[in-house]
PDB file of N, CA, C, O and CB in Angstrom:
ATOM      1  N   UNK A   1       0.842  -1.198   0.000  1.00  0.00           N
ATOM      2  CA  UNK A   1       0.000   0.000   0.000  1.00  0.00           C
ATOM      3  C   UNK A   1       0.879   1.250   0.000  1.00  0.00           C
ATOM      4  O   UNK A   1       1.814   1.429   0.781  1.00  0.00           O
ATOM      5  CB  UNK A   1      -0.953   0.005   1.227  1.00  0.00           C
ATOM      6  N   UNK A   2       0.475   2.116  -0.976  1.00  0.00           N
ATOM      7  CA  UNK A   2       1.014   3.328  -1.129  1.00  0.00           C
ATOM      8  C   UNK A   2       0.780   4.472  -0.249  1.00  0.00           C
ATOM      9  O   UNK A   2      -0.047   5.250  -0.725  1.00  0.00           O
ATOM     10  CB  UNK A   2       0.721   3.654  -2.217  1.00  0.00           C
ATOM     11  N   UNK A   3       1.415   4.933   1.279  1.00  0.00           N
ATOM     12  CA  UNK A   3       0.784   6.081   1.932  1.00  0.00           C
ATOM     13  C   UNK A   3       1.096   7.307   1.277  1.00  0.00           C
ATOM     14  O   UNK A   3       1.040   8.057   2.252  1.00  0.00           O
ATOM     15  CB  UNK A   3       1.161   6.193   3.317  1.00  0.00           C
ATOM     16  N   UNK A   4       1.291   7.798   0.630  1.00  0.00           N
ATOM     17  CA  UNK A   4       1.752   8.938   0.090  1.00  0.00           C
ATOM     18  C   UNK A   4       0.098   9.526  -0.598  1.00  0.00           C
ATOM     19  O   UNK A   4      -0.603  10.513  -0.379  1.00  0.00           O
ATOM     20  CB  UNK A   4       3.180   8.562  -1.101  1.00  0.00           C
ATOM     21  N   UNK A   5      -0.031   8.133  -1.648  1.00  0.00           N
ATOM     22  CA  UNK A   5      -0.772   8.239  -2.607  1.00  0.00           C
ATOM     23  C   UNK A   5      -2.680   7.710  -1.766  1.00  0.00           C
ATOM     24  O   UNK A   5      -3.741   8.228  -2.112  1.00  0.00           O
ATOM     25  CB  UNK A   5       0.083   7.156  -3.952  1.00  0.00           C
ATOM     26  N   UNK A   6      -2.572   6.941  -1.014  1.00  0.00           N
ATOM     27  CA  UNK A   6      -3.645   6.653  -0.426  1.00  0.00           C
ATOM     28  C   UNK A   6      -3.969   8.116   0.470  1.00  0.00           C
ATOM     29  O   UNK A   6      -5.163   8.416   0.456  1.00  0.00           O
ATOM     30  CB  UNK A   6      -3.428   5.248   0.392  1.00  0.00           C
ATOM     31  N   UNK A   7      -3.284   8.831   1.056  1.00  0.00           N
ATOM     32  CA  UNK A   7      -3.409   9.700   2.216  1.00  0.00           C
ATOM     33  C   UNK A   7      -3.492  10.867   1.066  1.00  0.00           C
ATOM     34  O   UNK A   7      -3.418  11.981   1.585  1.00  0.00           O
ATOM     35  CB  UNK A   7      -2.065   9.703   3.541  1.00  0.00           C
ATOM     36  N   UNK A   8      -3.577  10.889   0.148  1.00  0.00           N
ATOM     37  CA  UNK A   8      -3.435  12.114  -0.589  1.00  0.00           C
ATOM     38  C   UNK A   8      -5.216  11.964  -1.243  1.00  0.00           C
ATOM     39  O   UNK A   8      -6.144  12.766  -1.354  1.00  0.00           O
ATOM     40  CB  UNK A   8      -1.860  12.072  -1.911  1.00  0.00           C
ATOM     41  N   UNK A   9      -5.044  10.588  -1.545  1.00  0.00           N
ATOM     42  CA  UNK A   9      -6.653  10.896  -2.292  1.00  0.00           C
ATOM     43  C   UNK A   9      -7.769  10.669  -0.729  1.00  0.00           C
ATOM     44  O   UNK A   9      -8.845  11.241  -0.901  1.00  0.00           O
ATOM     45  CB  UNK A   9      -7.144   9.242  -3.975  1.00  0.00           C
ATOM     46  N   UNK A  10      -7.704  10.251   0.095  1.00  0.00           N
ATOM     47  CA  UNK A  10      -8.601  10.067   1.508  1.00  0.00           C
ATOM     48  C   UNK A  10      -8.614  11.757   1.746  1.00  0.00           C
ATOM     49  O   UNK A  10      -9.628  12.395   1.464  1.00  0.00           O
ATOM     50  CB  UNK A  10      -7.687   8.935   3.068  1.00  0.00           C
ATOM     51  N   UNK A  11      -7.473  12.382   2.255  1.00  0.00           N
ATOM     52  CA  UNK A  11      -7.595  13.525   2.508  1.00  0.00           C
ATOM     53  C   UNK A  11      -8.999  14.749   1.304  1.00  0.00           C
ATOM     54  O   UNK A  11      -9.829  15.607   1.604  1.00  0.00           O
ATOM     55  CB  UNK A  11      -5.923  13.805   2.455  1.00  0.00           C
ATOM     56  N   UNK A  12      -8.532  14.114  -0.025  1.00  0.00           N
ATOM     57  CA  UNK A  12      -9.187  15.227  -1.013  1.00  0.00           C
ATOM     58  C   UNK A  12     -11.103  14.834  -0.868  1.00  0.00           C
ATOM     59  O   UNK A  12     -12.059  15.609  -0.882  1.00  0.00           O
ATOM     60  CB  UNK A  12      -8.392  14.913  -3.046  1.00  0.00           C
ATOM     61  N   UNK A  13     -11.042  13.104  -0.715  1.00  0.00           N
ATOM     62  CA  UNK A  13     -12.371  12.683  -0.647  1.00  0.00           C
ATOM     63  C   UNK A  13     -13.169  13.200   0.847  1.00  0.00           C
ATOM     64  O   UNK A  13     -14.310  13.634   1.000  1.00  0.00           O
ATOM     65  CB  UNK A  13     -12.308  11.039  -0.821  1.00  0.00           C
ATOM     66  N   UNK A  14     -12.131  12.972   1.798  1.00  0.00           N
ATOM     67  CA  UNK A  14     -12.927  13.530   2.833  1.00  0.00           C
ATOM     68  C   UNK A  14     -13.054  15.121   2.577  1.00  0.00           C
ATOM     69  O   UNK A  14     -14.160  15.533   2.928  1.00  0.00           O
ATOM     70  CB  UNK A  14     -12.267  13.182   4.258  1.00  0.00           C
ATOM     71  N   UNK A  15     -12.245  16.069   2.079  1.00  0.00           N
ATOM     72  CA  UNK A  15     -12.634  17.631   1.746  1.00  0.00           C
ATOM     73  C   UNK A  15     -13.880  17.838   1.024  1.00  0.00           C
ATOM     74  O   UNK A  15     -14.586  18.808   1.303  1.00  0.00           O
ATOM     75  CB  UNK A  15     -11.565  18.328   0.861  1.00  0.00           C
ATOM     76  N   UNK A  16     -14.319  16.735  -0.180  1.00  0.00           N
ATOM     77  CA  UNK A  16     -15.095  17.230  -0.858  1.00  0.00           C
ATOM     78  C   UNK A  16     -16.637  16.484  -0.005  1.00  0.00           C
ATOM     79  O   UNK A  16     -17.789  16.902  -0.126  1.00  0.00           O
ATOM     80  CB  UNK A  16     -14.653  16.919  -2.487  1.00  0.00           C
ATOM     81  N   UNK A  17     -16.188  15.350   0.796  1.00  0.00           N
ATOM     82  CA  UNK A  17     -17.565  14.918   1.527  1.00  0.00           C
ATOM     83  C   UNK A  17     -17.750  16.212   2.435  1.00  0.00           C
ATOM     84  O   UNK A  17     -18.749  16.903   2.240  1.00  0.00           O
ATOM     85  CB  UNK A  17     -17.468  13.322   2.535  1.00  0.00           C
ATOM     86  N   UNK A  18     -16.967  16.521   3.277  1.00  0.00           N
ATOM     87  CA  UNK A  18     -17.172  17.685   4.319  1.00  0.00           C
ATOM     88  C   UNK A  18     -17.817  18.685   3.497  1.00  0.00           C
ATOM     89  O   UNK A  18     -18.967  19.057   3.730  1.00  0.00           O
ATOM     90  CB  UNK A  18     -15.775  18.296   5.037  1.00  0.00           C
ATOM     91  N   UNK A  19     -17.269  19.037   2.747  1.00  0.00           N
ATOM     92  CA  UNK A  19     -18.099  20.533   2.068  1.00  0.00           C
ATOM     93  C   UNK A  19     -19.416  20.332   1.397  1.00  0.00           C
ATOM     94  O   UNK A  19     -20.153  21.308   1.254  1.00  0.00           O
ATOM     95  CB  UNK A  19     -17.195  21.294   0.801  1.00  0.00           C
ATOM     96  N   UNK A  20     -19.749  19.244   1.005  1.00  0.00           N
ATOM     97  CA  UNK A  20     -21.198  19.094   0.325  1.00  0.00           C
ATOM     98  C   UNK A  20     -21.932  18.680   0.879  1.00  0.00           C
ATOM     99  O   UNK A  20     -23.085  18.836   0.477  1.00  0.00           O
ATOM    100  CB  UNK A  20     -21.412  18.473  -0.646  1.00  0.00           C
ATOM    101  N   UNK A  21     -21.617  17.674   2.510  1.00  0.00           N
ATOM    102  CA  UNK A  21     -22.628  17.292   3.699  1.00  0.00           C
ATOM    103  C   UNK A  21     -22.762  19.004   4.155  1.00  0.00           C
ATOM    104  O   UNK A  21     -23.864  19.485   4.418  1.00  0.00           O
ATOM    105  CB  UNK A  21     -21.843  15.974   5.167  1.00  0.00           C
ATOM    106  N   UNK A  22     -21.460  19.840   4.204  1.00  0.00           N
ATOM    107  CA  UNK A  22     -21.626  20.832   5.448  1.00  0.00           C
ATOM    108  C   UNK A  22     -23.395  21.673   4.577  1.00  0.00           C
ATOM    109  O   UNK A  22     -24.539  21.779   5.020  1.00  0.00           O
ATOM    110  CB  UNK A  22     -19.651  22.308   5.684  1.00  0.00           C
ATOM    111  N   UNK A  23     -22.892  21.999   3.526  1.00  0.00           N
ATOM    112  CA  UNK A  23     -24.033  23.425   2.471  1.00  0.00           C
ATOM    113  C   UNK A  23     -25.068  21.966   2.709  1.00  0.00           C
ATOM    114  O   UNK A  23     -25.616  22.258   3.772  1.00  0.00           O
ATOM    115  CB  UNK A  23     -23.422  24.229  -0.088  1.00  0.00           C
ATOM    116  N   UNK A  24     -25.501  20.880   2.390  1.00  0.00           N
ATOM    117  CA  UNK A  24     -26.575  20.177   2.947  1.00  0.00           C
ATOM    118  C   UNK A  24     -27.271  20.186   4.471  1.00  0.00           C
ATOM    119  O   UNK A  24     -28.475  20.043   4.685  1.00  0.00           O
ATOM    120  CB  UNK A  24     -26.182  19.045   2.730  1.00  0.00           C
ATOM    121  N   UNK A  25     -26.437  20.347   5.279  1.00  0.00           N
ATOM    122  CA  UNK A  25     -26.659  20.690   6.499  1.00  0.00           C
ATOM    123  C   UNK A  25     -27.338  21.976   6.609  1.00  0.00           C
ATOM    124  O   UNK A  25     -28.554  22.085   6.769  1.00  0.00           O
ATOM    125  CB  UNK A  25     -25.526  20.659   7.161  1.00  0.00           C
ATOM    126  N   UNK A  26     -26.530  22.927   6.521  1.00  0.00           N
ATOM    127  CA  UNK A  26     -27.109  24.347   6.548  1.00  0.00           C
ATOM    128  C   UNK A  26     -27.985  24.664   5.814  1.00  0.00           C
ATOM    129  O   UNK A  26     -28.715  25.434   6.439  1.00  0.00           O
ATOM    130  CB  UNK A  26     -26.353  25.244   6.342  1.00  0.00           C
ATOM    131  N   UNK A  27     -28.413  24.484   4.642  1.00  0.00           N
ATOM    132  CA  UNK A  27     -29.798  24.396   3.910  1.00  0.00           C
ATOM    133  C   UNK A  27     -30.756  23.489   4.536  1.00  0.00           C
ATOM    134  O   UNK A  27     -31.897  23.891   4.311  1.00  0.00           O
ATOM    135  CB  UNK A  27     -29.647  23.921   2.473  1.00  0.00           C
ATOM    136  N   UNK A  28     -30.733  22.282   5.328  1.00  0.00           N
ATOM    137  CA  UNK A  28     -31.487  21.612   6.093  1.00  0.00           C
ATOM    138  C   UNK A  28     -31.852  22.477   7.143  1.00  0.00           C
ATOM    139  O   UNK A  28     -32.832  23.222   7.142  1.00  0.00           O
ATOM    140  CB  UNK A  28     -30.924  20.464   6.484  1.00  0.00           C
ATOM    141  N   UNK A  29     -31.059  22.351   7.992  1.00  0.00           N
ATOM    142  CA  UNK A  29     -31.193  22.849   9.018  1.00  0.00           C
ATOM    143  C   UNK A  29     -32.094  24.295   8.933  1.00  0.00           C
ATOM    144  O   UNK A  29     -33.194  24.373   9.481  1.00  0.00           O
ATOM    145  CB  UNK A  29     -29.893  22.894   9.499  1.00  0.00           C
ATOM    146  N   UNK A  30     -31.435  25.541   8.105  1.00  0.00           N
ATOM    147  CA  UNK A  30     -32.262  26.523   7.805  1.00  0.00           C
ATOM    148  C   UNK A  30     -33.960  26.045   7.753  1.00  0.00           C
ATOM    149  O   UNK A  30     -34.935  26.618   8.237  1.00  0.00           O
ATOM    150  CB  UNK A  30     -31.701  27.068   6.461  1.00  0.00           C
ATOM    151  N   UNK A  31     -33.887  24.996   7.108  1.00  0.00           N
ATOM    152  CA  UNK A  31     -35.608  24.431   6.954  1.00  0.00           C
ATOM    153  C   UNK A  31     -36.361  24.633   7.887  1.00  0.00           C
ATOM    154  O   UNK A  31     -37.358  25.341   8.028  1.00  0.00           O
ATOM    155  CB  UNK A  31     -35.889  22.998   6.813  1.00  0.00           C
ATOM    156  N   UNK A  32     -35.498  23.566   8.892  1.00  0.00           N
ATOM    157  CA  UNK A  32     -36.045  23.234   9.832  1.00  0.00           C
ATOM    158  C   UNK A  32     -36.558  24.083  11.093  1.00  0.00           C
ATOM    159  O   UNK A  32     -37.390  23.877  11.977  1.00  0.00           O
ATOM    160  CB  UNK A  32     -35.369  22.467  10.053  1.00  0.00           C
ATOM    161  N   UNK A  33     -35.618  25.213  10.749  1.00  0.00           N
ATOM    162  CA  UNK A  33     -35.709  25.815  12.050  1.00  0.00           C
ATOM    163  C   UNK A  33     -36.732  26.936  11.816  1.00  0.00           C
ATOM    164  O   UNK A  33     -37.415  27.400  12.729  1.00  0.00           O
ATOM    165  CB  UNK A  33     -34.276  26.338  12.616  1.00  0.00           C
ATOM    166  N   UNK A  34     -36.800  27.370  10.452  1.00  0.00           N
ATOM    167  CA  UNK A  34     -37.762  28.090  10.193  1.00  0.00           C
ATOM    168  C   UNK A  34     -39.377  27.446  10.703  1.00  0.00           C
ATOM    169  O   UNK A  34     -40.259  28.087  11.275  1.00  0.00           O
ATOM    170  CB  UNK A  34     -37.551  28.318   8.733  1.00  0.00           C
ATOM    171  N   UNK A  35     -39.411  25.990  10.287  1.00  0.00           N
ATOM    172  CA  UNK A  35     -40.262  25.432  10.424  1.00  0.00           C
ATOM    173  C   UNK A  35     -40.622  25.468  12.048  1.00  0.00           C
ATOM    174  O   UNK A  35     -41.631  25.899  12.604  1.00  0.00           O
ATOM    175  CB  UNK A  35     -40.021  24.318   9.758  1.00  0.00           C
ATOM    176  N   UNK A  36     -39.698  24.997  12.475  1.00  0.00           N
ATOM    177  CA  UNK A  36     -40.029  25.068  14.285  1.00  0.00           C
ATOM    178  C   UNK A  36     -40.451  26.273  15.004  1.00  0.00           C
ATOM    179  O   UNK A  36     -41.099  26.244  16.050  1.00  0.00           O
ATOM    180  CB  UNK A  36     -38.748  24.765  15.139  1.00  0.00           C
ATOM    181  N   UNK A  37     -39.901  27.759  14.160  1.00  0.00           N
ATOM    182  CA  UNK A  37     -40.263  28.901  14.985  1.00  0.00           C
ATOM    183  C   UNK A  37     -41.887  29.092  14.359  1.00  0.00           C
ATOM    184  O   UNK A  37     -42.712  29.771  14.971  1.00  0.00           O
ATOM    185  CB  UNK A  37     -39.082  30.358  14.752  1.00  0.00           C
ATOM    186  N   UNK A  38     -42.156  28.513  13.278  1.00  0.00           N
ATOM    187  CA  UNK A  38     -43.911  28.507  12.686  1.00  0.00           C
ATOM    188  C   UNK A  38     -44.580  28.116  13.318  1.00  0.00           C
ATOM    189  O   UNK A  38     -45.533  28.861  13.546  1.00  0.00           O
ATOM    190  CB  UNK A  38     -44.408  27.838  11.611  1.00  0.00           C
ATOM    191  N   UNK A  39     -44.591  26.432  14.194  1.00  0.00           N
ATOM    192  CA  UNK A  39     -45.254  25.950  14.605  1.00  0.00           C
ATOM    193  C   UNK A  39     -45.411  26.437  16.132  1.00  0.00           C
ATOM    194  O   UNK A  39     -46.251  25.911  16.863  1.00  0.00           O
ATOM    195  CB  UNK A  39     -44.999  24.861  14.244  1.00  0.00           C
ATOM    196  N   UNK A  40     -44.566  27.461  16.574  1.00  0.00           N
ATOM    197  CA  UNK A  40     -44.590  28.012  17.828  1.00  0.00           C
ATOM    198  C   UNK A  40     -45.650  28.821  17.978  1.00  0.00           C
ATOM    199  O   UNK A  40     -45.835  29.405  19.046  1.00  0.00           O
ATOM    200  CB  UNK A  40     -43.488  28.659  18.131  1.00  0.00           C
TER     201      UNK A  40
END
């Protein structure tokens, strides 16, 4: 096993999972919370 080359593409895959869960999150979440201060 190559660490150079394994730790280079893990690192880029986890950057691009983090950034497209995070803007999924915050567009969720925005939903939601709008939704929760409605039903108040």
């Amino acid at each position: 096993m190559n660490n150079k080359i394994s730790s280079t593409h893990l690192s880029r895959y986890a950057y691009v999972y983090l950034r497209q869960s995070t803007s999924y999150q915050v567009e969720y979440n925005r939903e939601s919370t709008q939704r929760q201060y409605a039903e108040r």
